[in-house]
N, CA, C and O atoms as a DFTB+ gen file, in Angstrom:
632 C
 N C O
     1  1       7.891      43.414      21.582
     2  2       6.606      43.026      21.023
     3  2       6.790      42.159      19.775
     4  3       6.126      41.159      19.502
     5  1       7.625      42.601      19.175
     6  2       7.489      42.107      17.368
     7  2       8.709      40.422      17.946
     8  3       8.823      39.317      17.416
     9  1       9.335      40.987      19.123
    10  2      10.414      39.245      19.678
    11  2       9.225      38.444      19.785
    12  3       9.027      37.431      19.115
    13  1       8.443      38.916      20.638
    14  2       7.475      37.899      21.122
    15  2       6.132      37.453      20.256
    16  3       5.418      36.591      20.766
    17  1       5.762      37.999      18.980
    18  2       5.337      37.657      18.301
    19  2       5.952      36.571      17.324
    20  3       5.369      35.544      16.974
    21  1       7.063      36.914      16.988
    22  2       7.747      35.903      16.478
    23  2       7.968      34.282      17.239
    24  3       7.883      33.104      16.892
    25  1       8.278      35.017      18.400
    26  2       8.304      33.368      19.081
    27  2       7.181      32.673      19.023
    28  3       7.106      31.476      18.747
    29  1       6.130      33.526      19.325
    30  2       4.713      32.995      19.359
    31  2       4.439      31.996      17.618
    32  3       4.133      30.813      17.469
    33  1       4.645      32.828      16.805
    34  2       4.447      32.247      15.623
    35  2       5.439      30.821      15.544
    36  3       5.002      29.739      15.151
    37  1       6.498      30.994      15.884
    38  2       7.522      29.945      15.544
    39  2       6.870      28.695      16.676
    40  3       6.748      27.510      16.368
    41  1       6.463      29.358      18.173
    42  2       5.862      27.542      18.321
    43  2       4.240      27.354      17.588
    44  3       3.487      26.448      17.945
    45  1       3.997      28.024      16.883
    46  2       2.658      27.892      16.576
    47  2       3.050      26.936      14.914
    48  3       2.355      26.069      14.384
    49  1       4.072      27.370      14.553
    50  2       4.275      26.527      13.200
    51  2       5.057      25.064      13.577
    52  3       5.047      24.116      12.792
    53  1       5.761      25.024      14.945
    54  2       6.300      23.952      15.718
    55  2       5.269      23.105      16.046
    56  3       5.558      21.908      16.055
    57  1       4.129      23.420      16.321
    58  2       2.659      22.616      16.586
    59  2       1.930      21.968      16.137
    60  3       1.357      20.911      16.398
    61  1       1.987      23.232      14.813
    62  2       1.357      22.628      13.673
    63  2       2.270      21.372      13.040
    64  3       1.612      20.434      12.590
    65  1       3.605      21.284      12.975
    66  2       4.199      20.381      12.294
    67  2       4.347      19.228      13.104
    68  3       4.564      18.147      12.556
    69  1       4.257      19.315      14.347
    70  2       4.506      18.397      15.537
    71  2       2.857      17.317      15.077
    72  3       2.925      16.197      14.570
    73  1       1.603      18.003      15.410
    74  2       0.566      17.493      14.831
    75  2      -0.007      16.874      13.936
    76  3      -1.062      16.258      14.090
    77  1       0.990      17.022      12.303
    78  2       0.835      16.705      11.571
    79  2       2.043      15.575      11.013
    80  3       2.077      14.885       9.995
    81  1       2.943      15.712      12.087
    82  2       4.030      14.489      12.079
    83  2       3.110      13.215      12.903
    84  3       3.172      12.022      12.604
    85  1       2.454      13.677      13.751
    86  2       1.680      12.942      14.869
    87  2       0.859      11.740      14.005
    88  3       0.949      10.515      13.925
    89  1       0.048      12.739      13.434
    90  2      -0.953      12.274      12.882
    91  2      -0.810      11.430      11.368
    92  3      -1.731      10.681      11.041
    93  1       0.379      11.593      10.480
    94  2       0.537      10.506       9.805
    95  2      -0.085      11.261       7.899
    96  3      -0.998      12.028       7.594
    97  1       0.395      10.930       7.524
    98  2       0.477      10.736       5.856
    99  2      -1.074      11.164       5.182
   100  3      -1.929      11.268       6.061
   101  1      -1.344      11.306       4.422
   102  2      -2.619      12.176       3.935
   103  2      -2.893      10.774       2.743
   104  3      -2.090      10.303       1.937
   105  1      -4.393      10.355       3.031
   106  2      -4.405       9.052       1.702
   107  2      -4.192       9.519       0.925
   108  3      -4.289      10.746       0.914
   109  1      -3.616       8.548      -0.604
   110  2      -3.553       8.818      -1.130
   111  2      -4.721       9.367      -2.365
   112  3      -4.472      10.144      -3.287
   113  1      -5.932       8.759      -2.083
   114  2      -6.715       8.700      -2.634
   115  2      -7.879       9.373      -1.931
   116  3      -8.196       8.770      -0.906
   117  1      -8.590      10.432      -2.186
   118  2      -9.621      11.432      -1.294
   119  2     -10.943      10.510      -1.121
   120  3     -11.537      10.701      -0.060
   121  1     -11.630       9.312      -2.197
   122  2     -12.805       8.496      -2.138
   123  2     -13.573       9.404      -1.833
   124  3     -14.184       9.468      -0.766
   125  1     -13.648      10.549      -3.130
   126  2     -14.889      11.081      -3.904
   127  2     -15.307      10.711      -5.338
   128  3     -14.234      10.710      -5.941
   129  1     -15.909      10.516      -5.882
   130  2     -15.529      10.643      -7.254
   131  2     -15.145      11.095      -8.021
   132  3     -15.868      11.050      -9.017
   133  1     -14.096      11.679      -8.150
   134  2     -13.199      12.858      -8.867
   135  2     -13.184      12.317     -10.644
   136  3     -13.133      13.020     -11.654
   137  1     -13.241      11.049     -10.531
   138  2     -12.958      10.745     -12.036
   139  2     -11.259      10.613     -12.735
   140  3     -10.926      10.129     -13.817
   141  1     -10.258      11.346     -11.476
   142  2      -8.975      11.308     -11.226
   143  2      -8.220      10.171     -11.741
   144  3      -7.862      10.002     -12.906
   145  1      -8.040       9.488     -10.838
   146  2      -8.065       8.229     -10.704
   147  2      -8.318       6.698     -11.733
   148  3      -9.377       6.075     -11.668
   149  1      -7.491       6.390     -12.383
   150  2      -7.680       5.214     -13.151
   151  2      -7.071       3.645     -12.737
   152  3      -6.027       3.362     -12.150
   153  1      -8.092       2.798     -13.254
   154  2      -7.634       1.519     -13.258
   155  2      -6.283       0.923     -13.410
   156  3      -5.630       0.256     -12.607
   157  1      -6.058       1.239     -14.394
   158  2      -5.165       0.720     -14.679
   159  2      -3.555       1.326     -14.736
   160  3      -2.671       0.918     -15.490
   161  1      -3.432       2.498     -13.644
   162  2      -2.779       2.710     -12.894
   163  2      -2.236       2.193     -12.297
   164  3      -1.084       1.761     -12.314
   165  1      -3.691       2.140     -11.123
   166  2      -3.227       1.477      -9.937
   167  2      -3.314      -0.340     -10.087
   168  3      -3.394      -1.080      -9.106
   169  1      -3.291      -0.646     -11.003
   170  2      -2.818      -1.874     -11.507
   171  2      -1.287      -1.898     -11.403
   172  3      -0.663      -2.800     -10.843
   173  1      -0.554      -0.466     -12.191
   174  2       1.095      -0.421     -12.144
   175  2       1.157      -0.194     -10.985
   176  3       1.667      -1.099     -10.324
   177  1       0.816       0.724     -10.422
   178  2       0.944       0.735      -9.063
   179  2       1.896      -0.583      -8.113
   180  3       3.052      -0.820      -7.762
   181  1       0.163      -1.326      -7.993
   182  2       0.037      -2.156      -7.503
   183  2       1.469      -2.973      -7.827
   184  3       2.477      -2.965      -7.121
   185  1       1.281      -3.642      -9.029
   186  2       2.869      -4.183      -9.380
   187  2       4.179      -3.458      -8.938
   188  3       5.174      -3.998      -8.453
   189  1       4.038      -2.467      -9.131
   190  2       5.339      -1.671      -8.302
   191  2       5.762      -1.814      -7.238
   192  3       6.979      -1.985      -7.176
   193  1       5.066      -1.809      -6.093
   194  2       4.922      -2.198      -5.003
   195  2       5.261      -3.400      -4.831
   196  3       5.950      -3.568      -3.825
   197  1       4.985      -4.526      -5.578
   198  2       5.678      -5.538      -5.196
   199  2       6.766      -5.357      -5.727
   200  3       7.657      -5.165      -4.899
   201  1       7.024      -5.338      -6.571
   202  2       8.117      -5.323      -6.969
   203  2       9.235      -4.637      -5.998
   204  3      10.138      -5.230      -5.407
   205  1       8.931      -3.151      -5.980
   206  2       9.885      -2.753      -4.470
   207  2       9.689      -3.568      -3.371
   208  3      10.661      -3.226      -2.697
   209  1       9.040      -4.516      -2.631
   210  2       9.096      -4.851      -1.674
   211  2       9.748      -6.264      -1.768
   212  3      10.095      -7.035      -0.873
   213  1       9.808      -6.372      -3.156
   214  2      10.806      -7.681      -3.090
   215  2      12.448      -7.578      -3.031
   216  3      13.434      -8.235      -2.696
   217  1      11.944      -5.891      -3.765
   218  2      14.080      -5.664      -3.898
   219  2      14.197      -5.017      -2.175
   220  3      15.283      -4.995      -1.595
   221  1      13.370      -4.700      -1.757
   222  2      13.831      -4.329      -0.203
   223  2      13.996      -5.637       0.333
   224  3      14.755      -5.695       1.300
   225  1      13.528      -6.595      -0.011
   226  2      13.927      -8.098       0.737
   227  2      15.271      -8.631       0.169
   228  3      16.077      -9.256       0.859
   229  1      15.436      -8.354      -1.052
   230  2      17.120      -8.497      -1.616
   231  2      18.160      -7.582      -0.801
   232  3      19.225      -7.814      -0.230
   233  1      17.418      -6.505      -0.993
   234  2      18.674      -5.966      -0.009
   235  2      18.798      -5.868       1.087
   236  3      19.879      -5.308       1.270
   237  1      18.070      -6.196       2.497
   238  2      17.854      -6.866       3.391
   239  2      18.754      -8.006       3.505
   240  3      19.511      -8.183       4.459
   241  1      18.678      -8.530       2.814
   242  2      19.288     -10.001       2.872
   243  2      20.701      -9.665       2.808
   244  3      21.428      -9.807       3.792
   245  1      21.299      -9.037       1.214
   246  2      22.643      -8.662       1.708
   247  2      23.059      -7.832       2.848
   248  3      24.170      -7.836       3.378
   249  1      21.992      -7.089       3.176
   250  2      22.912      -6.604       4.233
   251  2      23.232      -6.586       5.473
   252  3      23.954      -5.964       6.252
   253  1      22.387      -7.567       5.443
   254  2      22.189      -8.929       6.600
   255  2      23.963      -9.667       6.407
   256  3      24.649      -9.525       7.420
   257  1      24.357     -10.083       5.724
   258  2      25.026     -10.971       5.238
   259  2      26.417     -10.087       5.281
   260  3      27.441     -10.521       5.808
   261  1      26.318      -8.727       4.627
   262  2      27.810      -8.101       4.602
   263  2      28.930      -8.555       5.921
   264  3      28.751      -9.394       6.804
   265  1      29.920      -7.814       5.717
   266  2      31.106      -8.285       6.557
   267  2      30.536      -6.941       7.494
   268  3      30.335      -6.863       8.706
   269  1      30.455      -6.456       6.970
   270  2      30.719      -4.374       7.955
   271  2      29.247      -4.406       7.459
   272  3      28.923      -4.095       6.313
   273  1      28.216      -4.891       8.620
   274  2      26.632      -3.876       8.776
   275  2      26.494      -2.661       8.903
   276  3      27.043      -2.048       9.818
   277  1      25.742      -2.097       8.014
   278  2      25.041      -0.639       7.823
   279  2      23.700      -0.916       8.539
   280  3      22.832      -1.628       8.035
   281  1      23.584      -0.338       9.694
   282  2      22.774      -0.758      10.784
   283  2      21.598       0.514       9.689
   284  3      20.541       0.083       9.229
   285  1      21.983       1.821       9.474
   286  2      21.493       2.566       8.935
   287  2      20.522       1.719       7.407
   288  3      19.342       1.391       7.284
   289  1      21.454       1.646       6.681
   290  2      20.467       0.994       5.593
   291  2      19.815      -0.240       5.661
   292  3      19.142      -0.655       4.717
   293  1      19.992      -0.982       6.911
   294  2      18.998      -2.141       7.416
   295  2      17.896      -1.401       7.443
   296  3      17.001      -1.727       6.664
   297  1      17.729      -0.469       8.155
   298  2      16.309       0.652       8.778
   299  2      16.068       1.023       7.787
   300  3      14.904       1.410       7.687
   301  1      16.831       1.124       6.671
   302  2      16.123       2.296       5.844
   303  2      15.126       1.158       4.767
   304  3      13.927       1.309       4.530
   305  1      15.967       0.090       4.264
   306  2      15.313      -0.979       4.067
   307  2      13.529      -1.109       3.935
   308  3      12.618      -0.782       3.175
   309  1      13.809      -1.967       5.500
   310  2      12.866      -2.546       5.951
   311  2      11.643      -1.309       6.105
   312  3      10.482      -1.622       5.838
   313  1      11.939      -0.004       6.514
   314  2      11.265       1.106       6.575
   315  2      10.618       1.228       4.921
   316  3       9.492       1.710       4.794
   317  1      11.348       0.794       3.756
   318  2      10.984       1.153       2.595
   319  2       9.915      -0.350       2.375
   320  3       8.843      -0.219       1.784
   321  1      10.224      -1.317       2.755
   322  2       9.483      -2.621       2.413
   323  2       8.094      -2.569       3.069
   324  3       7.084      -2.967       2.489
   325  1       8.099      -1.975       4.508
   326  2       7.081      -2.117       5.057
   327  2       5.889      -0.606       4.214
   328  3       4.673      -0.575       4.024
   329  1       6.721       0.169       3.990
   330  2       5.816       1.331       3.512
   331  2       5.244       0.448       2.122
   332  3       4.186      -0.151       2.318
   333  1       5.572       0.380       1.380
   334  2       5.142      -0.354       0.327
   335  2       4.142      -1.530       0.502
   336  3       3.490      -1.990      -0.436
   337  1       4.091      -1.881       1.501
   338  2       3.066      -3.004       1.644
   339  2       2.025      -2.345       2.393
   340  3       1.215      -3.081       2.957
   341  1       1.913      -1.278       2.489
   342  2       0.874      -0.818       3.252
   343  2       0.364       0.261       1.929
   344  3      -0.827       0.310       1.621
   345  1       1.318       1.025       1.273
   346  2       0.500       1.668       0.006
   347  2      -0.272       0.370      -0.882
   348  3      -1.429       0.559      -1.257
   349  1       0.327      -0.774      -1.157
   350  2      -0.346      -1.641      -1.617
   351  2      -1.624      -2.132      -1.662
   352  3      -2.434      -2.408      -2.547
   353  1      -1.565      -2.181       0.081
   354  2      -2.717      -2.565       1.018
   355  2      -3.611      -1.430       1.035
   356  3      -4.772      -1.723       1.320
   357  1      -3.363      -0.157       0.794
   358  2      -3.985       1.061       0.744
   359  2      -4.747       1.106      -1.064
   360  3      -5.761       1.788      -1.216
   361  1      -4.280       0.511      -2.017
   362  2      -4.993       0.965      -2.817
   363  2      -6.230      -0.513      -3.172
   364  3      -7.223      -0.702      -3.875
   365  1      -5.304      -1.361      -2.091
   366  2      -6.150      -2.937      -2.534
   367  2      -7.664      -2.120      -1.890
   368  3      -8.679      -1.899      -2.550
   369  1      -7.435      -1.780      -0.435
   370  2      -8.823      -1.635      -0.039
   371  2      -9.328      -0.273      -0.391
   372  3     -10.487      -0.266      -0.808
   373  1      -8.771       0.785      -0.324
   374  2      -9.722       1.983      -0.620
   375  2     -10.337       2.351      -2.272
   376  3     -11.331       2.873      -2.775
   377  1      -9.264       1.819      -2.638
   378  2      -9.704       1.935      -4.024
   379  2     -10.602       0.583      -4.943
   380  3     -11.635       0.782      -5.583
   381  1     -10.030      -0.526      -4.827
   382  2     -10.928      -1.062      -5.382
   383  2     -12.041      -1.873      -4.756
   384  3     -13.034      -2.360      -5.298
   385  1     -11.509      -1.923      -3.020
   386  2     -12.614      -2.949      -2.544
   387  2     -13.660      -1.627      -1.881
   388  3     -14.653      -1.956      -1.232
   389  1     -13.443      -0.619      -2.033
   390  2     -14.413       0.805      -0.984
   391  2     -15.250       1.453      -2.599
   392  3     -16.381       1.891      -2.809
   393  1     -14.393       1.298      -3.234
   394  2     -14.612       2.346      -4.342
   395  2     -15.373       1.315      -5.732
   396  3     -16.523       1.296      -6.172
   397  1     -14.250       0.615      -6.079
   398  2     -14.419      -0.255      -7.220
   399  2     -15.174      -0.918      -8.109
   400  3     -15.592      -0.748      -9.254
   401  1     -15.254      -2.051      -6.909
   402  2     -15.769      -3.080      -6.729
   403  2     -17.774      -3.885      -6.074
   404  3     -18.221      -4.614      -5.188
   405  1     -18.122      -3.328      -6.899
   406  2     -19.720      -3.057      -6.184
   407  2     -20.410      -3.589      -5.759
   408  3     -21.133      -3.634      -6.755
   409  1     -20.990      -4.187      -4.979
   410  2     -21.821      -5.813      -4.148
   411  2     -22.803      -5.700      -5.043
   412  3     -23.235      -4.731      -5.666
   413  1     -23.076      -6.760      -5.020
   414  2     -24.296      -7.692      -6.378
   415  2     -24.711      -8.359      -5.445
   416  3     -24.169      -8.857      -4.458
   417  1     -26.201      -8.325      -6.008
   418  2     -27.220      -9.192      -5.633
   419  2     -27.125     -10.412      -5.527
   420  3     -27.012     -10.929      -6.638
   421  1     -27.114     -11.445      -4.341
   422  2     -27.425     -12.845      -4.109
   423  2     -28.017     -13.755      -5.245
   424  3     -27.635     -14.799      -5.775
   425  1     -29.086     -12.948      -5.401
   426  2     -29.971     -13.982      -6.244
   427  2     -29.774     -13.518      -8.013
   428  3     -30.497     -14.130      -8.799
   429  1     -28.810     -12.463      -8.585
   430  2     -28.182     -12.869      -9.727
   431  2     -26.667     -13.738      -9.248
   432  3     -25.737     -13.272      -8.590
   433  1     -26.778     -14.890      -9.724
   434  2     -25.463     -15.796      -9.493
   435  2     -24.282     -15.421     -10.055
   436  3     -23.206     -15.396      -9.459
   437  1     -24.476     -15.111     -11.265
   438  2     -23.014     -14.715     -12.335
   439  2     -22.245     -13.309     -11.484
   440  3     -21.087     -13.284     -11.066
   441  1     -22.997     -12.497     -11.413
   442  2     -22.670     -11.508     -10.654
   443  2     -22.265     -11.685      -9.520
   444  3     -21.209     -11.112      -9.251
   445  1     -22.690     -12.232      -8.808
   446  2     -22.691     -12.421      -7.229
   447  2     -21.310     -13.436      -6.555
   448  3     -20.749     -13.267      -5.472
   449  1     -20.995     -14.598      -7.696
   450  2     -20.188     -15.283      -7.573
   451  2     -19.075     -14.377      -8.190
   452  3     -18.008     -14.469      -7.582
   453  1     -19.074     -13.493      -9.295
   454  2     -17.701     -12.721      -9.517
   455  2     -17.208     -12.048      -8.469
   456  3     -16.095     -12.173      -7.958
   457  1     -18.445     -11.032      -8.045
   458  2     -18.077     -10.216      -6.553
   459  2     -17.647     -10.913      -5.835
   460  3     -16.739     -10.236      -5.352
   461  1     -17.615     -12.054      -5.258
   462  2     -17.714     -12.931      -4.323
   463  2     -16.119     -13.282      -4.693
   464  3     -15.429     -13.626      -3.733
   465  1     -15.273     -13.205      -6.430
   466  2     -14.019     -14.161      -6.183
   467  2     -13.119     -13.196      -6.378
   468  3     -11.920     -13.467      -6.441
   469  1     -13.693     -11.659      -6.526
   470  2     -13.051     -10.851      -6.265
   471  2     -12.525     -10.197      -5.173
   472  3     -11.373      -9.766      -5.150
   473  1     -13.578     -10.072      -3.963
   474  2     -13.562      -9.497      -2.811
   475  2     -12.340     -10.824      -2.208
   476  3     -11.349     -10.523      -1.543
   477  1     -12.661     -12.162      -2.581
   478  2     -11.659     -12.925      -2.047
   479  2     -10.478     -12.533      -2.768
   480  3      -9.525     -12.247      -2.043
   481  1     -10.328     -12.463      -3.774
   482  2      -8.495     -12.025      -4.272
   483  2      -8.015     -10.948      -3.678
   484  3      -6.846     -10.851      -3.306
   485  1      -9.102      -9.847      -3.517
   486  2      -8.400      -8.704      -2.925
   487  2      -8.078      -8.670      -1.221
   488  3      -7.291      -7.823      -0.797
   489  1      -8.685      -9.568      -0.354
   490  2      -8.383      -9.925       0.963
   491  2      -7.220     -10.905       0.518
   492  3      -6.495     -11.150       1.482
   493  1      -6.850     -11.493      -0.556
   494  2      -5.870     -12.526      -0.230
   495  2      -4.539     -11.575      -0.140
   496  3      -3.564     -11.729       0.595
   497  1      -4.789     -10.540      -1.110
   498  2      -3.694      -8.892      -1.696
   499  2      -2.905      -8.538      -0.098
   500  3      -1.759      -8.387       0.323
   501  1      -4.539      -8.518       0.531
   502  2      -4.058      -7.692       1.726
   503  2      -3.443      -8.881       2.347
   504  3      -2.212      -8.862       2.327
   505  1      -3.980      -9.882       2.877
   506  2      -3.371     -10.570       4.045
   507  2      -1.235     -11.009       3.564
   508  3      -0.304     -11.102       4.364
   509  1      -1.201     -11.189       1.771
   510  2       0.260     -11.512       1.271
   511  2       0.831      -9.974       2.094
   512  3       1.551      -9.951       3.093
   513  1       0.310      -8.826       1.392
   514  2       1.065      -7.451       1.706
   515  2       1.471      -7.892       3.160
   516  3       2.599      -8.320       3.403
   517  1       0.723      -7.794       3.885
   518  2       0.818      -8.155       5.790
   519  2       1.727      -9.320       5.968
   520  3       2.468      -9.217       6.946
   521  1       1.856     -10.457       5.225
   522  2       2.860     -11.110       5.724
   523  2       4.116     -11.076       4.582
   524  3       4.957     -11.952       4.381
   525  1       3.955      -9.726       3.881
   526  2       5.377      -9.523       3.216
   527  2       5.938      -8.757       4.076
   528  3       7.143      -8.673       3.843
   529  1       5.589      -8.121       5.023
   530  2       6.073      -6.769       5.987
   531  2       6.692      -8.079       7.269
   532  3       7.869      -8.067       7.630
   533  1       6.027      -8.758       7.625
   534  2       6.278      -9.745       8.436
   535  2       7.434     -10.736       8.377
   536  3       7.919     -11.260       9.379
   537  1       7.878     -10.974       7.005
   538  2       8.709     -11.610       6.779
   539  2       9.487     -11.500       5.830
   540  3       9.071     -10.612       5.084
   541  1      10.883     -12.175       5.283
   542  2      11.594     -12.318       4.486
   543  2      11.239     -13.279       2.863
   544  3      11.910     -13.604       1.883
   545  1      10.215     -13.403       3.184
   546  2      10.018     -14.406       1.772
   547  2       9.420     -14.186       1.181
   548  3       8.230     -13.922       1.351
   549  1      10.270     -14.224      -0.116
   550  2       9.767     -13.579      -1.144
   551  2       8.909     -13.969      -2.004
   552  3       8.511     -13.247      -2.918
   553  1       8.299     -15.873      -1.690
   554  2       7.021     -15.995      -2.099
   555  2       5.748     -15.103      -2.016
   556  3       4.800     -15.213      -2.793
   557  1       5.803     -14.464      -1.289
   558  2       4.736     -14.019      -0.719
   559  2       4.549     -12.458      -1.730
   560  3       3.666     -11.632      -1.501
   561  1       5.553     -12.327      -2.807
   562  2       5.635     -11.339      -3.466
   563  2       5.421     -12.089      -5.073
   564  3       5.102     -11.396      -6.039
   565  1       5.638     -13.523      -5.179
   566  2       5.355     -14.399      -6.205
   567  2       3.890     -14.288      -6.055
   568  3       3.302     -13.777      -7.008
   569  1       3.136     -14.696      -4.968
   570  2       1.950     -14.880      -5.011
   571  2       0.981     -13.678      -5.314
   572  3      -0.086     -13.876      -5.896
   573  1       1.416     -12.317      -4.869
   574  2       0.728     -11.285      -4.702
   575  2       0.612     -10.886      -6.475
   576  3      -0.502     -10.515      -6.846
   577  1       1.591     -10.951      -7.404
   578  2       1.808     -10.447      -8.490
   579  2       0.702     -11.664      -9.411
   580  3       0.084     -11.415     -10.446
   581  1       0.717     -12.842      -8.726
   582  2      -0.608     -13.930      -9.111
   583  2      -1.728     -13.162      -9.229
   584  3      -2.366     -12.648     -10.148
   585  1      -1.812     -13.254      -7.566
   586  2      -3.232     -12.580      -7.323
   587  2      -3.539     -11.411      -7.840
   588  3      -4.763     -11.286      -7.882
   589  1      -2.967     -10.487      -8.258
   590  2      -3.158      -9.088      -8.850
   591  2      -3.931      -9.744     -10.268
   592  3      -5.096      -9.660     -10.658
   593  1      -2.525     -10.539     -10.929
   594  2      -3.071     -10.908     -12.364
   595  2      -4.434     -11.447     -12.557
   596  3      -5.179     -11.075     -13.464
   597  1      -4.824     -12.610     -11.395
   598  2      -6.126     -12.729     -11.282
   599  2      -6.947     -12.000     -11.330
   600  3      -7.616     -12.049     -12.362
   601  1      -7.237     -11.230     -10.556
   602  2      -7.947     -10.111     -10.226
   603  2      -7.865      -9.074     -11.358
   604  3      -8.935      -8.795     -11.899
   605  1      -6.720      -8.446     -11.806
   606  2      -7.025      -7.824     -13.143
   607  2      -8.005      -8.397     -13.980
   608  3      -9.031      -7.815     -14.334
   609  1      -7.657      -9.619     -14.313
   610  2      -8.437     -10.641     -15.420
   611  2     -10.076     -10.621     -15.144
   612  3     -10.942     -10.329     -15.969
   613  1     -10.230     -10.940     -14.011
   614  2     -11.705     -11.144     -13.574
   615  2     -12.421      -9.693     -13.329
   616  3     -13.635      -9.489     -13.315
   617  1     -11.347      -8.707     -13.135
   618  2     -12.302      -7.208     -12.821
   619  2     -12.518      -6.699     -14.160
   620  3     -13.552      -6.349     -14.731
   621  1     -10.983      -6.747     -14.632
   622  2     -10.857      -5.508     -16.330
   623  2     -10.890      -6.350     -17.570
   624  3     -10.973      -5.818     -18.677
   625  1     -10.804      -8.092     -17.363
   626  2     -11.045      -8.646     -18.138
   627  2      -9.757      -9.053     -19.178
   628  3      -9.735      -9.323     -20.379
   629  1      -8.652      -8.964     -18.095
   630  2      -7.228      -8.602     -18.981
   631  2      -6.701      -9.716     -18.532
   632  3      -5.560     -10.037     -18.862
């Protein structure tokens, strides 16, 4: 009785972990208003992220290049570059374009045109992140650290 309870439990915690391997990573961010959460964080954040996804493209490259490939730290790499462009991409949209960032009225202009060159910097965030995962060039990590600065400037005024 107490064997077969145990087994029972052990695929029941096998299920649970199988399910929750399935299903993928918990946001980082809940998008309630917790008050948690600051700007200028995920500003470092944000920079961080590039920043790692540029040294995963440095080391990519060497180890592309070595004499004796580490087939292993190729994967581990590119596994670290691509995660990073997707937390990136995760705080560009949930946090400041879901949360942030607030639609303004058409017919106030000042407002409407800021929203308007913001929502564009932060789609430009996402589409660089997407073709930093896509590729080796590391412009695309020059430009993103632009566009952030932009976008800081025009949201926080920095």
């Amino acid at each position: 009785m107490v064997s077969r309870m145990k087994n029972g439990l052990a695929t029941m915690l096998m299920s649970v972990a199988a399910l929750a391997a399935a299903v993928g990573g918990v946001s980082a961010h809940c998008q309630i208003p917790c008050g948690i959460y600051d700007d200028e964080t995920r500003f470092t954040l944000m920079l961080e992220h590039v920043t790692t996804i540029e040294k995963s493209m440095t080391q990519i490259a060497s180890l592309e290049k070595a004499s004796e490939r580490n087939d292993n730290q190729l994967v581990r790499w590119v596994n670290n570059k691509e995660a990073h462009a997707d937390e990136l991409s995760e705080i560009v949209t949930f946090y400041f374009m879901a949360q942030r960032v607030k639609p303004a009225k058409q017919d106030d202009k000042a407002a409407y045109g800021k929203y308007i060159q913001e929502i564009t910097l932060l789609h430009q965030m996402v589409v660089r992140a997407m073709q930093s995962k896509q590729t080796m060039d590391q412009s695309h990590c020059v430009e993103l650290r632009r566009l952030i600065a932009d976008f800081r400037k025009s949201y926080a005024g920095k």
